[in-house]
C-alpha positions as a Python dict, from the first residue, in 0.01 Angstrom:
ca = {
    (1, 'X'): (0, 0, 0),
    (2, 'X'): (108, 379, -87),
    (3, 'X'): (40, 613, 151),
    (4, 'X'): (-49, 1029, 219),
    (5, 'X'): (-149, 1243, 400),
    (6, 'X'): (-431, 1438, 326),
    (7, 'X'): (-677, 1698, 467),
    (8, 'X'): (-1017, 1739, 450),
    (9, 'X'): (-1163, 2061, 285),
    (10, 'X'): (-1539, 1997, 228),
    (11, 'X'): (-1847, 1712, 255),
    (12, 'X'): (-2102, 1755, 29),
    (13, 'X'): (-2338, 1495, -22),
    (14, 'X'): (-2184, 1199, 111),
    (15, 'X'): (-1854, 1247, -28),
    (16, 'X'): (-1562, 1407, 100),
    (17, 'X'): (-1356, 1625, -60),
    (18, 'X'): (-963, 1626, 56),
    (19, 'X'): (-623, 1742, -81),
    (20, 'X'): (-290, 1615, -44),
    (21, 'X'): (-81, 1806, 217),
    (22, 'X'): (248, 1724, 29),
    (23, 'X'): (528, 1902, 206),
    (24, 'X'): (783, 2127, 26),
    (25, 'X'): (1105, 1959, 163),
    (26, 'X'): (992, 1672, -88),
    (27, 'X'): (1232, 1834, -295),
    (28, 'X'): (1533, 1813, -140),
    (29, 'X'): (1486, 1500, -16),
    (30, 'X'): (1743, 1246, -173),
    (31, 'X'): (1545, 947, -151),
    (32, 'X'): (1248, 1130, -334),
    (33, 'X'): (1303, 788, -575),
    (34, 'X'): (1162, 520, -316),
    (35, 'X'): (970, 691, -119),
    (36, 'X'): (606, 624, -121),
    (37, 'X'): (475, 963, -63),
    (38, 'X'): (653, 1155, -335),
    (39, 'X'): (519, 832, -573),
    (40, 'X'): (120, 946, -458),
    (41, 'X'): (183, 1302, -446),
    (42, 'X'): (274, 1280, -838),
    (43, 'X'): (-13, 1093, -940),
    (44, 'X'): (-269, 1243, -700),
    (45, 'X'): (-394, 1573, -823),
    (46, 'X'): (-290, 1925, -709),
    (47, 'X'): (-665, 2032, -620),
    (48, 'X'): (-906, 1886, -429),
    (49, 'X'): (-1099, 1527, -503),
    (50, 'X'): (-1416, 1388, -391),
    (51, 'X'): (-1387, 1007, -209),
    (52, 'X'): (-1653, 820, -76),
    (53, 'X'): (-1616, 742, 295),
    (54, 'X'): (-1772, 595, 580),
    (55, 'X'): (-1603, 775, 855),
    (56, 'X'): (-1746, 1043, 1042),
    (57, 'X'): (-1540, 1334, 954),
    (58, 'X'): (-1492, 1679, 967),
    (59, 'X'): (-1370, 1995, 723),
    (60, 'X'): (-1003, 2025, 867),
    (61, 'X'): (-926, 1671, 968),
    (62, 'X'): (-631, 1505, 863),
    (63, 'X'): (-689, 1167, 688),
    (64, 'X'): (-461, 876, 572),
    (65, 'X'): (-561, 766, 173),
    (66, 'X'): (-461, 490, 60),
    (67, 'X'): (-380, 297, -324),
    (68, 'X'): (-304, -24, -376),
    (69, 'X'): (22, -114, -559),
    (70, 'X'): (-106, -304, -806),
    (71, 'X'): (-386, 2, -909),
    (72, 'X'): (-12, 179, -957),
    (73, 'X'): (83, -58, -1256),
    (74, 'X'): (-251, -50, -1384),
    (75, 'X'): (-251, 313, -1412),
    (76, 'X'): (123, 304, -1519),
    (77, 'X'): (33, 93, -1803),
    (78, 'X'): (-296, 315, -1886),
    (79, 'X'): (-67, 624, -1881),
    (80, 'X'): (281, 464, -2111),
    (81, 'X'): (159, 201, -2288),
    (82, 'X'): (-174, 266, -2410),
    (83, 'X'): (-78, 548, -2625),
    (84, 'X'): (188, 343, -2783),
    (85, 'X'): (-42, 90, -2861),
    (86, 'X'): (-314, 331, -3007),
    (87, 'X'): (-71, 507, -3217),
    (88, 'X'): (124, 205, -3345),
    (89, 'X'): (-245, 66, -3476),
    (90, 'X'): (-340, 387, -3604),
    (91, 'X'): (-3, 383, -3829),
    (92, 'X'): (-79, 18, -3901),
    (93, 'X'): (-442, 40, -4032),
    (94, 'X'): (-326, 334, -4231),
    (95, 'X'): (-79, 181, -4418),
    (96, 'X'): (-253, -149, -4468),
    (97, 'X'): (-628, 24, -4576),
    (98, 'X'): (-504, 301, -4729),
    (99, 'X'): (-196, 316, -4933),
    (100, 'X'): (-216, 602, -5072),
    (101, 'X'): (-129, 824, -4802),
    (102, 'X'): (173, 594, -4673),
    (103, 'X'): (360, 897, -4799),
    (104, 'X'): (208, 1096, -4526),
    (105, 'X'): (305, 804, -4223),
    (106, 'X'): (532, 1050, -4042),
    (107, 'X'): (245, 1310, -4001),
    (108, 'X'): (-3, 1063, -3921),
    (109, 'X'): (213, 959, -3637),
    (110, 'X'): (306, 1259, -3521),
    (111, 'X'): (-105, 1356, -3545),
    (112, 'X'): (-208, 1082, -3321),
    (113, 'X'): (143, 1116, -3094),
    (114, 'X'): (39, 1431, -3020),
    (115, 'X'): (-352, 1364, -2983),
    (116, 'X'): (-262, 1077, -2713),
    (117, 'X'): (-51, 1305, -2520),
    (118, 'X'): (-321, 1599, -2555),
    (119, 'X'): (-602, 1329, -2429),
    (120, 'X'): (-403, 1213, -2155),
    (121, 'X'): (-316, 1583, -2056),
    (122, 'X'): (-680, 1680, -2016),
    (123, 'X'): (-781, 1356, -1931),
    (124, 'X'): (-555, 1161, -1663),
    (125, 'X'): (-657, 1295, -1320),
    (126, 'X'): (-984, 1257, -1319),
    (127, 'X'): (-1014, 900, -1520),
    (128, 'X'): (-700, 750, -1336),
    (129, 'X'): (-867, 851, -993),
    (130, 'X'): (-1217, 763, -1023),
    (131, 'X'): (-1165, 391, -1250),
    (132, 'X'): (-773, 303, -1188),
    (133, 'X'): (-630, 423, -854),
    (134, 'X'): (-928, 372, -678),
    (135, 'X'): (-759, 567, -352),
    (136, 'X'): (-951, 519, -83),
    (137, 'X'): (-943, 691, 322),
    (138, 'X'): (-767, 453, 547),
    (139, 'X'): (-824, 648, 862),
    (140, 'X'): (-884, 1001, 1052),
    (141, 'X'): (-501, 1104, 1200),
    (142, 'X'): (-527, 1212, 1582),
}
């Protein structure tokens, strides 16, 4: 399990909104590479997120949210491999269906390289958090 730290800013119906209280000294930390909460704090968003949760809570507690390691890879693979895929079969059906533009392959590629990474710009945060990295609130901190 990954781990943060996070606090809570607002419940609205039945969900409760929190945001990561990442510290600043992340930075200069030199083992930023293992360490669990620099790995959440990059994939979590910035902003506040809606979770569903069970526990009674308040606006200003401080929860512990957890993701599972193996939601990680998933979203890993969603995030590196899938626009790989999509553009290699893009390229592919091209050439094979229509020949004609095989001259334009290199701007075809480059078209739906850039369209992927577009998509996954606008796109990542709130799909990877609501169907991949499922976090979820471990606990209220004391």
């Amino acid at each position: 399990m990954i781990e943060e730290i996070a606090i809570v800013t607002r419940i609205e119906s039945g969900q409760v909104f929190i945001k990561s209280l990442q510290s600043g000294a992340c930075g200069g930390c030199k083992q930023i590479t293992g360490c669990t909460s620099a790995a959440v704090s990059a994939i979590l968003p910035k902003r506040e997120f809606a979770l569903e949760s069970d526990l009674t809570l308040k606006v200003g507690d401080c929860v512990r949210v957890q993701i599972d390691d193996s939601h990680l890879i998933l979203s890993s693979l969603l995030i590196y491999l899938l626009p790989l895929v999509v553009t290699l079969t893009v390229v592919s059906l091209t050439s094979i269906f229509l020949p004609a533009l095989e001259a334009l392959l290199p701007e075809i590629l480059l078209a739906t390289l850039l369209l992927n990474f577009w998509a996954i710009h606008h796109f990542h945060a709130p799909l990877l958090v609501r169907f991949s990295l499922k976090p979820h609130i471990a606990g209220k901190l004391s």
